[in-house]
N, CA, C and O of each residue as an XYZ file, in Angstrom:
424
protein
N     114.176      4.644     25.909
C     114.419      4.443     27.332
C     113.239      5.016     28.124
O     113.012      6.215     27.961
N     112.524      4.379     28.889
C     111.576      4.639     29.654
C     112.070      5.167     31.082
O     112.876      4.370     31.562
N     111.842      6.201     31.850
C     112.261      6.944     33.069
C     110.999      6.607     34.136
O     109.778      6.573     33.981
N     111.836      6.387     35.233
C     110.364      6.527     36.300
C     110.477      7.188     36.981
O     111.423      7.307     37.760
N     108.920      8.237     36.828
C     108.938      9.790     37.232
C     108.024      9.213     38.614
O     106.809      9.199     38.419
N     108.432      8.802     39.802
C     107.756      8.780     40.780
C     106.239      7.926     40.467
O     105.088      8.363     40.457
N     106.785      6.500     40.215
C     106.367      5.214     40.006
C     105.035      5.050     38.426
O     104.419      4.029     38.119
N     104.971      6.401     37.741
C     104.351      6.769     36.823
C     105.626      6.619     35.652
O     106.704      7.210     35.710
N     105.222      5.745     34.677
C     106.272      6.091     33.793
C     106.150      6.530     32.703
O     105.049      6.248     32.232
N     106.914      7.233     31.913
C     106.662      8.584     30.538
C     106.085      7.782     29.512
O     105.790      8.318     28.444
N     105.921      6.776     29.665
C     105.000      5.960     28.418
C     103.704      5.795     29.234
O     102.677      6.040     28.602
N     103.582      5.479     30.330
C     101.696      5.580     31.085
C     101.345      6.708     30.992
O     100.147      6.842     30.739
N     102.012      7.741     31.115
C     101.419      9.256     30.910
C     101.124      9.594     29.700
O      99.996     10.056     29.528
N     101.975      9.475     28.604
C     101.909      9.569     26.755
C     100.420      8.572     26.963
O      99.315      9.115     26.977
N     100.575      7.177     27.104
C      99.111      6.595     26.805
C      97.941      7.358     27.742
O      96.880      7.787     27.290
N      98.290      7.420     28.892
C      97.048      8.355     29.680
C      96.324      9.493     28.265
O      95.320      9.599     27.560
N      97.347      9.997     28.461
C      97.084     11.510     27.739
C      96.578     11.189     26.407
O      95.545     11.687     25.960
N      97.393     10.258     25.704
C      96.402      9.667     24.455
C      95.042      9.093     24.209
O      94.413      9.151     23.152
N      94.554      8.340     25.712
C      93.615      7.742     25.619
C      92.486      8.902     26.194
O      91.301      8.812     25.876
N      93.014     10.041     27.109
C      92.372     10.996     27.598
C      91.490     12.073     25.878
O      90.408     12.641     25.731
N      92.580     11.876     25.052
C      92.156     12.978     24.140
C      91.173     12.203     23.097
O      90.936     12.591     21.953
N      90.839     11.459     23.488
C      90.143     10.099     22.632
C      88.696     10.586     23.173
O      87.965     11.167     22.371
N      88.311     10.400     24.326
C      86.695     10.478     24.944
C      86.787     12.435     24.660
O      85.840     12.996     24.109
N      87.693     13.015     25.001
C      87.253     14.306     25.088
C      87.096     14.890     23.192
O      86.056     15.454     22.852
N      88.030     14.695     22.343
C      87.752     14.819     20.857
C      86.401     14.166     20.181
O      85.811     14.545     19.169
N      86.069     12.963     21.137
C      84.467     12.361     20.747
C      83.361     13.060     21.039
O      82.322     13.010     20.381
N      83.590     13.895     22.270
C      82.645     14.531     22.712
C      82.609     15.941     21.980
O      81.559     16.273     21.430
N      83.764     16.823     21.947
C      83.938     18.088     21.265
C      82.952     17.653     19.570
O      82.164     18.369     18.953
N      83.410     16.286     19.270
C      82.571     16.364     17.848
C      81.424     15.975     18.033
O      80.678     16.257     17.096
N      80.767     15.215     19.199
C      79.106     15.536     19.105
C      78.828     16.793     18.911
O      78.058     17.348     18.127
N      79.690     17.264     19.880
C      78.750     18.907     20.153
C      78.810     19.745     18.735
O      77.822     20.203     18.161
N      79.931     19.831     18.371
C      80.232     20.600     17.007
C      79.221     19.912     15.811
O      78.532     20.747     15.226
N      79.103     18.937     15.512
C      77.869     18.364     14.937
C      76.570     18.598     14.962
O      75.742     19.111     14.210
N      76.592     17.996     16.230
C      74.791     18.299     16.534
C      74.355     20.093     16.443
O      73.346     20.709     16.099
N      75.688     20.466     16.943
C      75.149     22.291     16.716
C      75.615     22.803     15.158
O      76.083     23.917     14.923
N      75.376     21.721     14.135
C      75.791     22.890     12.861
C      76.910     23.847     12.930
O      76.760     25.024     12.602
N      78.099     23.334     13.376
C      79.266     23.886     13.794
C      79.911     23.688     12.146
O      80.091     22.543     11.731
N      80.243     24.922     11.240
C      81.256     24.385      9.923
C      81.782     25.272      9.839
O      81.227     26.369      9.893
N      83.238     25.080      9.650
C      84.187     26.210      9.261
C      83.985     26.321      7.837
O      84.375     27.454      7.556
N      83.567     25.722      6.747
C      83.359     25.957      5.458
C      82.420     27.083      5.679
O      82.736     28.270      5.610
N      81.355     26.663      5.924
C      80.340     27.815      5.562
C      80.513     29.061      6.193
O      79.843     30.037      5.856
N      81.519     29.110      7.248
C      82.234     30.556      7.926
C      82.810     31.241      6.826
O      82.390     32.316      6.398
N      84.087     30.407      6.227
C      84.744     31.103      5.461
C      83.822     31.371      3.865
O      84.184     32.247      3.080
N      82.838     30.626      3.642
C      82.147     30.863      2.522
C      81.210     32.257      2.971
O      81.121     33.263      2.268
N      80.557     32.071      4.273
C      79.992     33.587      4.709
C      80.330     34.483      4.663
O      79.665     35.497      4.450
N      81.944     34.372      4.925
C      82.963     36.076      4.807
C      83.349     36.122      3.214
O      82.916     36.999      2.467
N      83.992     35.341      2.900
C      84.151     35.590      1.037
C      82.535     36.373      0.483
O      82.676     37.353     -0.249
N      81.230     35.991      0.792
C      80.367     36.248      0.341
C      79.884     37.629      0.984
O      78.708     37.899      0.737
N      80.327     38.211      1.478
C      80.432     39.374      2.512
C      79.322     39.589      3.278
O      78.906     40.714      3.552
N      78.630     38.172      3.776
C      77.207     37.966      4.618
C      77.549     37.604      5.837
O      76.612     36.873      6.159
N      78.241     37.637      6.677
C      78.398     37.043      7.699
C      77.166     36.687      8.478
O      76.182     37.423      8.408
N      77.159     35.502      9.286
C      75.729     35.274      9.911
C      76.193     34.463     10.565
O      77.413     34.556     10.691
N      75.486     33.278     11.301
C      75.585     32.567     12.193
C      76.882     31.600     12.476
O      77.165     31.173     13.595
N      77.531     31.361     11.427
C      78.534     30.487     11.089
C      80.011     31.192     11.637
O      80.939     30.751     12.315
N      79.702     32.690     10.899
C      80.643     33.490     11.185
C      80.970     34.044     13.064
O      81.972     34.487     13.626
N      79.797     33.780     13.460
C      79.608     34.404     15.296
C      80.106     33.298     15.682
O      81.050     33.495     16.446
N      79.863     32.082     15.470
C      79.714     30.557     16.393
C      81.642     30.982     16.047
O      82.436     31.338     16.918
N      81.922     30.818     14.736
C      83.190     30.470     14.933
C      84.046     31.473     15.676
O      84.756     31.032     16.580
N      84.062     32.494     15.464
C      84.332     33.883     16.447
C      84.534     33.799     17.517
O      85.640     33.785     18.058
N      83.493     33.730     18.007
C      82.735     33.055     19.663
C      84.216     32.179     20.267
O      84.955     32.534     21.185
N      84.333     30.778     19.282
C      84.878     29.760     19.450
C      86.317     30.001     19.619
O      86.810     29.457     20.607
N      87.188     30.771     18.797
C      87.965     31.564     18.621
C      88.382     32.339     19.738
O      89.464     31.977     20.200
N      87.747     33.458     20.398
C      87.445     34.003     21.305
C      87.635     33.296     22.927
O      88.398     33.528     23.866
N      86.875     32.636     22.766
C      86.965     31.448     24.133
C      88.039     31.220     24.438
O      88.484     31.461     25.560
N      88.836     30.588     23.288
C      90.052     28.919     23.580
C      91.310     30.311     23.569
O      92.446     30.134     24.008
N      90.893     31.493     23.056
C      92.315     32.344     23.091
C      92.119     32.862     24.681
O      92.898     32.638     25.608
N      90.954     33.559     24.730
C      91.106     33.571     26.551
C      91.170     32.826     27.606
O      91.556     33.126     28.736
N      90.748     31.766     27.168
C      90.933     30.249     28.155
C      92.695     30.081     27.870
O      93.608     30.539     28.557
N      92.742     29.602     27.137
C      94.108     29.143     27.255
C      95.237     30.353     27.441
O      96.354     29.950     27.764
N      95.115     31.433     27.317
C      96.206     32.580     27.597
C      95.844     33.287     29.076
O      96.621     33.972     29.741
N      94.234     32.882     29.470
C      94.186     32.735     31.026
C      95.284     31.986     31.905
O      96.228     32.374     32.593
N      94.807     30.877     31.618
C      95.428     29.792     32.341
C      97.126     29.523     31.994
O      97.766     29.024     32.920
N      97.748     29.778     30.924
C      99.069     30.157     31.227
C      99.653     30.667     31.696
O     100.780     30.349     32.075
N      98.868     32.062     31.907
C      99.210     33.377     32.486
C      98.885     33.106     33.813
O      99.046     34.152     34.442
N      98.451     32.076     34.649
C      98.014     31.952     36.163
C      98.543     30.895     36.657
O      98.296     30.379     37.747
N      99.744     30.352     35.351
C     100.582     29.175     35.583
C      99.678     27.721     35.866
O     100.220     26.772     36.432
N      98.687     27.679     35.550
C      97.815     26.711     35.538
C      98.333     25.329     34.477
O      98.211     24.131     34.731
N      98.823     25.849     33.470
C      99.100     25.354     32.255
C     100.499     25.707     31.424
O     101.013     26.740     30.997
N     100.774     24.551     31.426
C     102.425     24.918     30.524
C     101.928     24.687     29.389
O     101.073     23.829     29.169
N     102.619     25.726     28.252
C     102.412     24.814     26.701
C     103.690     24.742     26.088
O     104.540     25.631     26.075
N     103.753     23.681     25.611
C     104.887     22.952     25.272
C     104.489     22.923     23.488
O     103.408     22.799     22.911
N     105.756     23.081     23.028
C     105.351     22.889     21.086
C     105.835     21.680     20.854
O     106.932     21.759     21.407
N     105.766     20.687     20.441
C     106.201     19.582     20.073
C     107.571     20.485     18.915
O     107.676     21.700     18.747
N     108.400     19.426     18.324
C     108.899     19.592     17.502
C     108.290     18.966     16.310
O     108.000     17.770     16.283
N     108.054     19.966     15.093
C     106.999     19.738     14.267
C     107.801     18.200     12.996
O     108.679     18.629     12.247
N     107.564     17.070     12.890
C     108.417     16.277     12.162
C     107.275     15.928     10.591
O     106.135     15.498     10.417
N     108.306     16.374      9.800
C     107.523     16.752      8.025
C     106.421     15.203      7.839
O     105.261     15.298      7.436
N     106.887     14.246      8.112
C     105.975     12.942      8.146
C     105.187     12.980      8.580
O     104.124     12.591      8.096
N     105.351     13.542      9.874
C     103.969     13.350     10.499
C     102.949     14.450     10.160
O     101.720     14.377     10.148
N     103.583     15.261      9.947
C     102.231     16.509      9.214
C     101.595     16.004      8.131
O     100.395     15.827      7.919
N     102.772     15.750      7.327
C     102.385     14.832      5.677
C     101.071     13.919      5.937
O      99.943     14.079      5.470
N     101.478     13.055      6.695
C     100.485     11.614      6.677
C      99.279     12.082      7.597
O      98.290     11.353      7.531
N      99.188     13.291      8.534
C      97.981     13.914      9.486
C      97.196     14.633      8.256
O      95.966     14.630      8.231
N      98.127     15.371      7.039
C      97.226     16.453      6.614
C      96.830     15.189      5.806
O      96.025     14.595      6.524
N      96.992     14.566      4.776
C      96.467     13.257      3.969
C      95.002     12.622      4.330
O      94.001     12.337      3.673
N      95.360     12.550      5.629
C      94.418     11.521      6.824
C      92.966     12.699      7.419
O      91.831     12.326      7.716
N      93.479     14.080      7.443
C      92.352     14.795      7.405
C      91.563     15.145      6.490
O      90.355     15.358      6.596
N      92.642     15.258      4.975
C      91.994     15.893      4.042
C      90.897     14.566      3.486
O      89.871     14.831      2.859
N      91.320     13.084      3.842
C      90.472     12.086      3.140
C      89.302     12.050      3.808
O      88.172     11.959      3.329
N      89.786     12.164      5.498
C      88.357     12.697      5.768
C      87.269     13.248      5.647
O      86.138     12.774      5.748
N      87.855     15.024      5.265
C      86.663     15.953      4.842
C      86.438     14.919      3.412
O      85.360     14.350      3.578
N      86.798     14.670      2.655
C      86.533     14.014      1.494
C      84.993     13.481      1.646
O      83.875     13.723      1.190
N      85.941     12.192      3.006
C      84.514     11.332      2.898
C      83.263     11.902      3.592
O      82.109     11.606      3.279
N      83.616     12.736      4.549
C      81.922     13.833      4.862
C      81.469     14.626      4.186
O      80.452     15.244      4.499
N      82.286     14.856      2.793
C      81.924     15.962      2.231
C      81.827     16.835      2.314
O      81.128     17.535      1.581
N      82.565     17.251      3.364
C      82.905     18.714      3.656
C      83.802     19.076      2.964
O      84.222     20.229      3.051
């Protein structure tokens, strides 16, 4: 059943928001690319007890999105909402990521 929230309806917003995370996830992976951004070689840096560049960037990164986003909740800027987690869809996301790293070789 589709609702109309003040002539916007909960399926234009789901596609908004879907098509919104499309240009912004394209862009997050130039950047993470082009800057030698890898969580492998983070966690291979700390197992190896060298930490170095891999280990700061991800830190850094870490660092940011926990004060950004616990900013902006905390200033009511931002609601976060948990989905309800459904076993299929994790199943067929983790499958669909892991074939990924596969095929980059990561």
């Amino acid at each position: 059943m589709v609702r109309n929230t003040g002539g916007i309806s909960r399926f234009t917003v789901r596609t908004m928001t879907a098509l919104l995370g499309f240009p912004v996830g394209l862009v997050l992976g130039v950047v993470l690319h082009r800057g030698d951004f890898c969580m492998h070689s983070a966690v291979r840096e700390v197992l190896a007890r060298r930490p170095g560049g891999q280990v700061r960037a991800w830190a850094t990164a870490l660092a940011f999105q926990l004060v950004l986003v616990n900013g902006l909740a905390a200033a009511g800027a931002l609601t976060i909402v948990l989905p309800p987690a459904l076993p299929v869809a994790a199943t067929v996301g983790g499958v669909v990521f892991g074939a990924g790293m596969v095929l980059a070789k990561g």
